[in-house]
C-alpha positions, 0 to 999 in steps of 0.5 A: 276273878274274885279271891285273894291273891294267894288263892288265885295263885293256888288254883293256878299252880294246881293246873300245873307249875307250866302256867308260870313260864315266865318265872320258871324261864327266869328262874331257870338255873335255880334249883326246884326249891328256889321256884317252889318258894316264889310260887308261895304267898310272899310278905311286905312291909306295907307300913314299913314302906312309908317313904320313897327311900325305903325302896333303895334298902337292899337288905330285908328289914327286920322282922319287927318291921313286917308288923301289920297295924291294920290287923294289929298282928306280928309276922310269924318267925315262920313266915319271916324265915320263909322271907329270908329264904326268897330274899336270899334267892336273888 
């Protein structure tokens, strides 16, 4: 299974959207739009969570928050609405 997990997840999701049966049974009484989003590469803080805490947060962190060291790269405004979207659905 060589590839990054959101090529996985798309060679997936263009054999069909049935491959995911066990998000589109949970998710079930959620419109189409709400399964689309969780069908999609999704972002983490990874440098943000630093500390067991941080995993009690119930609220999205600021976008600031999402900034990758490793790469040196802010998180796209389109990307953190995308974020605020899926943390949304829950």
């Amino acid at each position: 299974m060589g590839g990054s997990l959101q090529q996985l997840t798309k060679n997936l999701l263009a054999s069909g959207r049935s491959k995911f049966e066990n998000l589109l049974q949970y998710f079930a009484t959620h419109s189409d739009l709400s399964v689309d989003l969780l069908l999609q590469k999704e972002a983490y803080p990874y440098d943000y969570m630093n500390c067991w805490e941080r995993f009690d947060e119930t609220a999205l962190p600021p976008r600031d928050k999402f900034f990758n060291k490793l790469r040196d790269e802010e998180f796209s405004e389109e990307d953190y609405g995308h974020a605020q979207k899926v943390d949304f659905i829950k």
